[in-house]
N, C-alpha and C positions, 0 to 999 in steps of 0.2 A: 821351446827354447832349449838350444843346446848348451848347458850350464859350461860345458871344454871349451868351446868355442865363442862362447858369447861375452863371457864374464874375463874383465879381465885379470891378472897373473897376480894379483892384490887381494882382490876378493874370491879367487882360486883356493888362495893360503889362509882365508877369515875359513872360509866351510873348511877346509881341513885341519883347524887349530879346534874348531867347534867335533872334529870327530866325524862329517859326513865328508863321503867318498864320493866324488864325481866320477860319470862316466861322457864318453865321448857319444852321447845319444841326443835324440829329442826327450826332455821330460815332459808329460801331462800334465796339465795345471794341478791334477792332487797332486804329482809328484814333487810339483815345487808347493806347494802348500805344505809335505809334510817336511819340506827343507827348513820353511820358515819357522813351523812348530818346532823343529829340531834345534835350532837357531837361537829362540824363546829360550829355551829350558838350558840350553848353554848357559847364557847371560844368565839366568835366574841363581840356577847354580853355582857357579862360579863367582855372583855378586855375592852372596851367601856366605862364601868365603875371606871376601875382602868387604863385604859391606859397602859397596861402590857400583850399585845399578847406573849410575847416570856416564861414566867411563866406558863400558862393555855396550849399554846401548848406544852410544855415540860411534863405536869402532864399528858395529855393527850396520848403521842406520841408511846409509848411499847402498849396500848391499841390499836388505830388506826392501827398500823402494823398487829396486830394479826385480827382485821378483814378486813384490806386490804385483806390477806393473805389467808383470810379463803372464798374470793369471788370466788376465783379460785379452 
């Protein structure tokens, strides 16, 4: 999966709000796995902050599926 190319201009802006930096490449399924772990620790942290896991995992949630999805 190429995350530049695949994802569209919405969930572009979720990983880059989350701090990971895309490239215009193929990633490997760890590579999106350690997107998604990246991703985790966003939400965890940041709920942390406001006390509000179920907001962060919702904004998050269409993203995550799409690279569950693409590990396989």
């Amino acid at each position: 999966m190429n995350l530049k190319l695949d994802l569209s201009k919405n969930n572009q802006e979720l990983l880059e709000q989350a701090g990971i930096e895309i490239s215009n490449k193929n990633y490997s399924p760890e590579e999106i796995k350690k997107c998604e772990n990246d991703i985790a620790n966003y939400i965890m942290n940041k709920s942390l902050k406001n006390m509000d896991v179920s907001n962060e995992s919702i904004r998050y949630s269409s993203l995550m599926e799409i690279l569950i999805k693409s590990e396989n």
